[in-house]
Steps between C-alpha positions, in 0.01 A plus 500: 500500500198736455586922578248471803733335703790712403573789672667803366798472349864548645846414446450281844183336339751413165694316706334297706162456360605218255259261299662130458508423094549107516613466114723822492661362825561107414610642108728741669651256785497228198731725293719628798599141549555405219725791426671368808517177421705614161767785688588201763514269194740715327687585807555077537573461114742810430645585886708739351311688304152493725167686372475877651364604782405793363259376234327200786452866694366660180274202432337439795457861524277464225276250648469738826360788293257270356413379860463812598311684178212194554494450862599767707287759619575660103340172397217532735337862446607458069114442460383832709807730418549580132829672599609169699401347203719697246758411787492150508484490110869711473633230772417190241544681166839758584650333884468113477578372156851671453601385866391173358697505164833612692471208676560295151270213578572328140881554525447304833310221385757470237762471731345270737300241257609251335417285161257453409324778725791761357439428145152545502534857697749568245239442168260672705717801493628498189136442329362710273168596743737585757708691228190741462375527859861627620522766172537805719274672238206239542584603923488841449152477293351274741548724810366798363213274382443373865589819665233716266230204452505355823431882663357709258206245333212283620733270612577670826055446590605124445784506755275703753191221485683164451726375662646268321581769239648675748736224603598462102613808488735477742648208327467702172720782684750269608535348155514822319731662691745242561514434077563894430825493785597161412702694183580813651602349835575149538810296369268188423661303177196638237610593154444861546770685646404872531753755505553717808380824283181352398416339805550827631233609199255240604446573858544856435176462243235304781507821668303723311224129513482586824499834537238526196262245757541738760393813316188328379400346820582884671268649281201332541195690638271198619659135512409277200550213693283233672490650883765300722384352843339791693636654784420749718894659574747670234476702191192530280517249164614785272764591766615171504512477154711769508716381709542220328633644225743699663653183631523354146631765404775653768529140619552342150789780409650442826565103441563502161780835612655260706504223237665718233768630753551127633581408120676813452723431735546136416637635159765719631621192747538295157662742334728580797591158511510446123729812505738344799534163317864422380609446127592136668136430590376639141747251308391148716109602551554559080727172464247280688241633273676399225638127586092475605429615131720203428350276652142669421500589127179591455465691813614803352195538286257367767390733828565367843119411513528323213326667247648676149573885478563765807603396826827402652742233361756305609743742419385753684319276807651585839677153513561506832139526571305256266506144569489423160792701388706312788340158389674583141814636608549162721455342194785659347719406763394155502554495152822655457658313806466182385761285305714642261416284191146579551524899583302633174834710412732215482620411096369169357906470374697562795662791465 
């Protein structure tokens, strides 16, 4: 939609001036469905134990931000406001993708597939591209690479004249950000599980990515970019520049504030709760985990993903949690409840 048509912008305008995206909306309804599709699934195969609310909420939250980044009236003056822009750009990168990863799509494909649909998921996770990708070091490095080169290079002239750069950064956003939270956030079953104090580090060190974009784009005297669509309402181009560095910068801190206090918080409720736990609870989650070990012998040495070195092993898996764990400890029981001559304990002479 060309600026001429537009008039000046207001709050009123943002909300009902909206621009219909065909392929954000049909991906977004696509994936809303079939999220659906796999909490009612669950809910038929395990009625006692039905997928949360709370994470369909969180999920389909998500998708609304992106709905609303791309086709509200944010979506529809990104190309004449830089400091809409900047706006729109926090909503993909900092609001949508955590939303997204505490609604633990892959936990809930694992729990509503089947073979051979489940086994596949499961090499994808546990391969060694995916390994890398979900490093929260390669996530950290990769949004302060988008974050700085996608705002403070030539790039940002590409964006402003074609449009179909413009859409790929959008999907770039979404992919960034949801691979730096997926680590620090989500409960997805990826090798890499991230302590609470360095999670706490690596959200704590994207703000100073942000607030270093800010500064720069706040300081410039003339705009180095390629003009936006003219209009004849609101700041100046330098002004707006301006401003659009203030809201990477105030409105970056702000999100990633609440993040850290959202996690923070999450860690005392853990530790409460780890802390509340009975001495009974400690000895069977610690006897499961070793009649699993049992049954699993080489598990101990092998990561829940399935790969060699750190991670989390049987012994120490939440078996409760982990279908596998409870696949292993049924195995026991099967195993040990059959007939006597055959339990593997029984003596070869009798006695």
């Amino acid at each position: 939609m060309g600026s001429s048509t537009l008039p000046p912008f207001g709050w009123g305008e943002a909300a009902t001036n909206w621009q219909f995206a065909p392929i954000v909306t049909g991906f977004t309804v696509a994936l809303a469905a079939a999220y659906l599709w796999g909490a009612l699934r669950v809910r038929k195969r395990h009625p006692r134990r039905p997928w949360p609310i709370g994470r369909v909420i969180l999920f389909l939250l998500g998708l609304l931000v992106i709905n609303v980044a791309t086709q509200s009236g944010i979506g529809t003056y990104d190309d004449t406001l830089f400091w809409d822009h900047m706006i729109q750009h926090l909503m993909l990168i900092m609001v949508a993708p955590p939303l997204l990863v505490s609604g633990q799509p892959v936990t809930l494909l694992l729990h509503a597939s089947r073979n051979p649909l489940h086994t596949w998921v499961k090499k994808i996770i546990r391969s060694k591209p995916v390994l890398w990708i979900t490093w929260p070091g390669f996530g950290v490095a990769a949004y302060a690479a988008t974050i700085v080169g996608t705002h403070l290079t030539s790039f940002m002239n590409l964006v402003i004249e074609h449009d179909a750069v413009h859409e790929s950064e959008h999907v770039l956003y979404l992919v960034v950000g949801y691979l730096y939270f997926l680590p620090l956030v989500g409960r997805e079953p990826i090798k890499w599980k991230v302590s609470y104090p360095l999670r706490l580090f690596l959200l704590f060190i994207a703000m100073p990515v942000d607030a270093f974009t800010g500064v720069v784009l706040g300081s410039y005297q003339t705009d180095p970019n390629a003009p936006m669509e003219p209009r004849s309402w609101g700041p100046s181009a330098v002004d707006d520049l301006h401003q659009g560095g203030a809201v990477m910068w105030v409105g970056g801190a702000a999100i990633m504030f609440v993040m850290i206090m959202v996690t923070f918080f999450a860690w005392t409720r853990e530790t409460r709760s780890s802390a509340s736990m009975g001495w009974l609870e400690v000895a069977r989650r610690a006897s499961m985990a070793d009649r699993i070990a049992e049954v699993l012998p080489a598990a101990p040495a092998t990561t829940q993903a399935g790969e060699r070195g750190t991670g989390q092993s049987v012994r120490t898996a939440d078996v409760d949690e982990d279908d596998d764990q409870l696949a292993a400890y049924n195995a026991y029981l099967a195993r040990i409840s059959g007939p006597v001559g055959h339990r593997p304990e029984a003596s070869t002479d009798g006695s």
